[in-house]
DRENLUMBA-296136 format. One record per residue (C-alpha): x, y, z; residue number from 1. Coordinates in Angstrom, 3 decimals, padded with zeros to 6 digits. Layout:
DRENLUMBA-296136
site px=X; py=Y; pz=Z; i=NUM $
...
***
This chain:
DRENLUMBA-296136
site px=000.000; py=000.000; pz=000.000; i=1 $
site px=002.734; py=002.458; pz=000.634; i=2 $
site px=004.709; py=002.033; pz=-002.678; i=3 $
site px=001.517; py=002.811; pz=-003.905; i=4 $
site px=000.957; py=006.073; pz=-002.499; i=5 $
site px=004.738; py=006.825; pz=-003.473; i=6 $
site px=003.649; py=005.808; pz=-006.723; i=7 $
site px=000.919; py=008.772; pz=-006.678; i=8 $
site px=003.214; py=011.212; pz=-005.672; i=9 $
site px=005.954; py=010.497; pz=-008.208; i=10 $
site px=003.052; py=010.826; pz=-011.030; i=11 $
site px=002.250; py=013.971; pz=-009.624; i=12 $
site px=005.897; py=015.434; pz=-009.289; i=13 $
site px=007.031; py=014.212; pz=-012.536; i=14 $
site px=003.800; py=015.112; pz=-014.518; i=15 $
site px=004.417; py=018.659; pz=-013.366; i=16 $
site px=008.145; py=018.637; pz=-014.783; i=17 $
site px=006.996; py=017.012; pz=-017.993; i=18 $
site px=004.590; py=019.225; pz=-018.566; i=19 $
site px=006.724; py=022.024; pz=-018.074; i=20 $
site px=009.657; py=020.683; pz=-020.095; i=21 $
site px=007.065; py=020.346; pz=-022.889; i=22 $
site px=005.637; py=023.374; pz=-022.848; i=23 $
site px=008.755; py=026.204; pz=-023.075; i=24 $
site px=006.248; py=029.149; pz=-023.274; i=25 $
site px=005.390; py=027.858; pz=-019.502; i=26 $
site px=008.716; py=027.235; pz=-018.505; i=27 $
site px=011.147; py=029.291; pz=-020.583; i=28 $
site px=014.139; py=028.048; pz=-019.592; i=29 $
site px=013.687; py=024.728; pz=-021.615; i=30 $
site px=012.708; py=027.053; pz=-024.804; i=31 $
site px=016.525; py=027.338; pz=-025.878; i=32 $
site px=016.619; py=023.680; pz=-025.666; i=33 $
site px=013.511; py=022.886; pz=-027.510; i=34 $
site px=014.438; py=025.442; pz=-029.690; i=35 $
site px=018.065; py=023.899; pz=-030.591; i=36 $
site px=016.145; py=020.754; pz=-031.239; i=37 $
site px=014.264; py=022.196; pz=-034.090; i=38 $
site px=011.062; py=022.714; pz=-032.041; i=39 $
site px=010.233; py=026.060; pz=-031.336; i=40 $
site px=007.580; py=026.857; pz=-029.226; i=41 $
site px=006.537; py=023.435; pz=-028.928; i=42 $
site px=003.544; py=022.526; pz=-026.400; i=43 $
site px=002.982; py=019.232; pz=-025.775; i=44 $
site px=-000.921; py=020.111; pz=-024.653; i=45 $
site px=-001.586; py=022.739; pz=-026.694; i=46 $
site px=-004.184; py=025.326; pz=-024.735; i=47 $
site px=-004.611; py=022.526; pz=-021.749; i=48 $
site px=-001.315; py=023.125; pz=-020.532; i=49 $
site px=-001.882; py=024.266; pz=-017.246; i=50 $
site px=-004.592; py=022.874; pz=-016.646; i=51 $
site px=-003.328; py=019.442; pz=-016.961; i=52 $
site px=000.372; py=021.337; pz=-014.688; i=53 $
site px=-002.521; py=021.737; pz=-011.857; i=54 $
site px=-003.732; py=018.355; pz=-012.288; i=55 $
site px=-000.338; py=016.972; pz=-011.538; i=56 $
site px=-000.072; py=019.089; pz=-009.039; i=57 $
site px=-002.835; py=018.086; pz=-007.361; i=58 $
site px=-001.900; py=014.525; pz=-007.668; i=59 $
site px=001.637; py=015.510; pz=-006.090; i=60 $
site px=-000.297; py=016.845; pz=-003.264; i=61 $
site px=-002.062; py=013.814; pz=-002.510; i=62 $
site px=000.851; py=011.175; pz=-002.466; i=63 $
site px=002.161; py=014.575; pz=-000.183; i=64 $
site px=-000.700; py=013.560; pz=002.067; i=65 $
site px=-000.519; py=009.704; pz=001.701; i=66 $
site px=003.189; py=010.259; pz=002.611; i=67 $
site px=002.679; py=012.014; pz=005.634; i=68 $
site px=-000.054; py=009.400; pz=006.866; i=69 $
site px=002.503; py=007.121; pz=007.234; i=70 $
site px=005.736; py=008.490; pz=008.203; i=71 $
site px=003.811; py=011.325; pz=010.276; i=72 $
site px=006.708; py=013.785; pz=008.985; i=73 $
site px=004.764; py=017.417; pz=009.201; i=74 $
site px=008.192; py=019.468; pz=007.243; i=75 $
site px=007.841; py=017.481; pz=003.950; i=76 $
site px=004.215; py=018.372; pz=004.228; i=77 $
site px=004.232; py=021.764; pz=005.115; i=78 $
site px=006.741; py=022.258; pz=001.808; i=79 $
site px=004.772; py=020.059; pz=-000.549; i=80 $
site px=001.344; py=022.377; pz=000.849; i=81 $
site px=002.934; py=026.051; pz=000.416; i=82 $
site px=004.601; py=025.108; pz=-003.270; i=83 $
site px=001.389; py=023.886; pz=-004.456; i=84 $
site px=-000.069; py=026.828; pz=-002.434; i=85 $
site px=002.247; py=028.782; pz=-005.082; i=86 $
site px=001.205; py=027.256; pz=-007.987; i=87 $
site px=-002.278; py=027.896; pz=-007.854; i=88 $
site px=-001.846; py=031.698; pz=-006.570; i=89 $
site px=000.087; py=031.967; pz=-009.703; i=90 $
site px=-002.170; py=030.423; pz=-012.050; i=91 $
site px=-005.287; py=032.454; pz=-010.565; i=92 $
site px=-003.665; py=035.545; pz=-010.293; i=93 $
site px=-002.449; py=038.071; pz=-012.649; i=94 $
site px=001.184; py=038.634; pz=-012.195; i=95 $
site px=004.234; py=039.640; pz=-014.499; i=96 $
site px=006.376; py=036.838; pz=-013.889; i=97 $
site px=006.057; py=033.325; pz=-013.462; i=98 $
site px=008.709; py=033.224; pz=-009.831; i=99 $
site px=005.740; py=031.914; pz=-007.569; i=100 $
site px=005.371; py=028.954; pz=-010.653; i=101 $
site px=008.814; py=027.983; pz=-010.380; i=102 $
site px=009.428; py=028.279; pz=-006.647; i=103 $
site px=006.317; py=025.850; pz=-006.214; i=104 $
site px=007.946; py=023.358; pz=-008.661; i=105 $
site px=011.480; py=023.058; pz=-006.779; i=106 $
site px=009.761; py=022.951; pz=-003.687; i=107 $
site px=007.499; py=020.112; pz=-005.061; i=108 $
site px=010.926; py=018.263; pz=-006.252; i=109 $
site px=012.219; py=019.201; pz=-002.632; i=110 $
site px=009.203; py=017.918; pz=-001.274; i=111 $
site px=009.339; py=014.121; pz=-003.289; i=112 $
site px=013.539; py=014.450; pz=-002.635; i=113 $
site px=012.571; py=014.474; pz=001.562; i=114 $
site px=009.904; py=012.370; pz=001.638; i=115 $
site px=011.726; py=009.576; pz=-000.540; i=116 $
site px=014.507; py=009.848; pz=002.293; i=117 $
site px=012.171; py=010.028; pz=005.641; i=118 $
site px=010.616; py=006.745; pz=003.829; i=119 $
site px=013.694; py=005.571; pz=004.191; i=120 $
site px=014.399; py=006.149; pz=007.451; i=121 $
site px=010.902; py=005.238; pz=008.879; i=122 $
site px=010.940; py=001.493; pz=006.898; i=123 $
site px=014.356; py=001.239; pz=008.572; i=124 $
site px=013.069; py=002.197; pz=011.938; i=125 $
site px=010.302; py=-000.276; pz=011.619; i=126 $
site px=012.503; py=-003.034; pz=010.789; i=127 $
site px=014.896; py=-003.289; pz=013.618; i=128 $
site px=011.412; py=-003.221; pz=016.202; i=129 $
site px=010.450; py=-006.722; pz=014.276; i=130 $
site px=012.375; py=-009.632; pz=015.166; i=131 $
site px=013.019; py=-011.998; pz=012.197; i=132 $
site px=014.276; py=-015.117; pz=013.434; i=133 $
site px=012.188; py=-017.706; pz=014.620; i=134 $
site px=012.499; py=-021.176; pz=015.828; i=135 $
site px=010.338; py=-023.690; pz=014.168; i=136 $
site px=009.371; py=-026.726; pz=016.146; i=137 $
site px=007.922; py=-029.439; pz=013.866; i=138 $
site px=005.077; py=-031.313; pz=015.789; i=139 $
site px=005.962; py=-034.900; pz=013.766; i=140 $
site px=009.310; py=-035.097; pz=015.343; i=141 $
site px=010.158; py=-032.089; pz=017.511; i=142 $
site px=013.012; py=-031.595; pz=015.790; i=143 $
site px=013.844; py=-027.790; pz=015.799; i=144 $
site px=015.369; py=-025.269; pz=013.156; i=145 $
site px=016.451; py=-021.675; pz=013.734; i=146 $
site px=015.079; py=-019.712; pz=010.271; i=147 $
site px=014.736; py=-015.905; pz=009.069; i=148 $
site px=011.289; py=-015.154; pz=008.607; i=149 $
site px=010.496; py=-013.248; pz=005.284; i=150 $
site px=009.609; py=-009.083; pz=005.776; i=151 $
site px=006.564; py=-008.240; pz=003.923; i=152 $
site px=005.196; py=-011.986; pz=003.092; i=153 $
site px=003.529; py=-014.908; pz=004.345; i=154 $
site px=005.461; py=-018.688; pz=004.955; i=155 $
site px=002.354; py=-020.994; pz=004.017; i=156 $
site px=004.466; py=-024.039; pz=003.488; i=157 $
site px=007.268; py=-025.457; pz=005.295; i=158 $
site px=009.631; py=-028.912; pz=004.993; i=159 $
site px=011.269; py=-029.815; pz=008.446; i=160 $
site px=014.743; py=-030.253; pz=007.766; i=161 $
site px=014.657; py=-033.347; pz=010.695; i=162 $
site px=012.129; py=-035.492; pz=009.059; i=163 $
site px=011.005; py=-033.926; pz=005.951; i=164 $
site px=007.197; py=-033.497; pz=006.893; i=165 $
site px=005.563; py=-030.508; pz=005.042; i=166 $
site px=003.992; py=-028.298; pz=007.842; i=167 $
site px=001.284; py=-025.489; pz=006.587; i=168 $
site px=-000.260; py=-023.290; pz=009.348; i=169 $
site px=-002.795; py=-024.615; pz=011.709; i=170 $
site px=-006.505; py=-023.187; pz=010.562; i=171 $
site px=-007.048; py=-019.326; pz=011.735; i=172 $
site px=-002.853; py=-019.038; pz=011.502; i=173 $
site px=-001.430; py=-017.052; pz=008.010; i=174 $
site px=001.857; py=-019.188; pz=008.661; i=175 $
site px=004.338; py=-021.636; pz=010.184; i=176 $
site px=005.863; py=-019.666; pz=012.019; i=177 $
site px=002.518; py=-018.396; pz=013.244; i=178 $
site px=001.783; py=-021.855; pz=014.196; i=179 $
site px=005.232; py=-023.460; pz=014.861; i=180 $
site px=007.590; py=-020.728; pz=015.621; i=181 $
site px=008.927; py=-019.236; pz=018.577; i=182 $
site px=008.132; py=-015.623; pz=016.765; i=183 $
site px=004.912; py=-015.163; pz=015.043; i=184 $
site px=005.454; py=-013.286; pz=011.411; i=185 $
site px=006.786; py=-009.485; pz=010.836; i=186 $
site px=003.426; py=-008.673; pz=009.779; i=187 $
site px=001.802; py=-009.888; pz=012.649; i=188 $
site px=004.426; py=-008.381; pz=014.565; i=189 $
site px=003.821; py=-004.958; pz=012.669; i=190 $
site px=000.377; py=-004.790; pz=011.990; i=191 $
site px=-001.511; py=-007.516; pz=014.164; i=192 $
site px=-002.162; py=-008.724; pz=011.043; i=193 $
site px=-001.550; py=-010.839; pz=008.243; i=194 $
site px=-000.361; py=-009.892; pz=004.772; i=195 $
site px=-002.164; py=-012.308; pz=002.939; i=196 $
site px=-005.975; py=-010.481; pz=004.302; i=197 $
***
């Protein structure tokens, strides 16, 4: 669920850049560029342009939002808010220069740049609370085996290495080691519940 919401946000940031690259008379500091490639005043959306800039921004700020859910980081946030913030103003506004447009627009790459990085962090920090190993005892022999319990999926099956009985979890377990382990799964661990619901 939360690569998807990065997902979002990385539509949104990159949309906005596209559609700037593509549309010089928006951004002129890709018209000598476009120009040196032959294409003049090229606009990839013709009159839509920024409408569909807005719509990627919008979409930005939502995987902004989504973000924040989950890492509960307010700064990235607070950045990702005020550069949209100065997108629209521009756009609804009359002014003589574009600054507010391109201030929002670093601060939206600032924004995706810090919450990439306090994704990071936060996954890490969630990972060394879980503990991975678990002791399996199989309940044909009682022989025992020390394994490393996968992060973000399920164990249904399992072969004891003692007697070669294939153990799958008792009914209302996701898992072995939910049902055989010393540990139950990271994702009970995590979440209190199972990945595979």
């Amino acid at each position: 669920m939360v690569s998807k919401k990065g997902f979002i946000q990385k539509i949104g940031v990159a949309g906005v850049f596209l559609t700037a690259i593509t549309s010089p008379c928006c951004f002129p500091i890709f018209g000598i560029g476009w120009s040196a490639l032959g294409f003049g005043s090229f606009e990839m959306f013709g009159s839509t342009t920024m409408l569909v800039f807005l719509v990627f921004t919008s979409i930005a700020l939502i995987g902004f939002v989504f973000s924040f859910i989950y890492t509960k980081r307010m700064i990235p946030l607070a950045v990702g808010v005020l550069s949209s913030i100065f997108i629209f103003t521009n756009y609804f506004n009359v002014f003589e220069t574009n600054n507010l447009m391109y201030i929002g627009m670093i601060g939206l790459m600032v924004t995706s740049i810090m919450n990439y990085y306090e994704t990071k962090i936060y996954n890490l920090q969630q990972v060394k609370t879980i503990e991975l190993q678990s002791t399996i005892c199989c309940p044909n022999c009682g022989g025992e085996s020390v394994e490393v319990m996968p992060i973000d999926s399920c164990h249904y099956f399992y072969e004891c290495k003692h007697c070669q009985t294939k153990l799958k979890p008792k009914p209302g377990d996701c898992c072995v080691y939910c049902s055989y382990g010393s540990v139950p799964c990271p994702p009970i661990q995590k979440n209190g519940k199972s990945c595979c619901l």
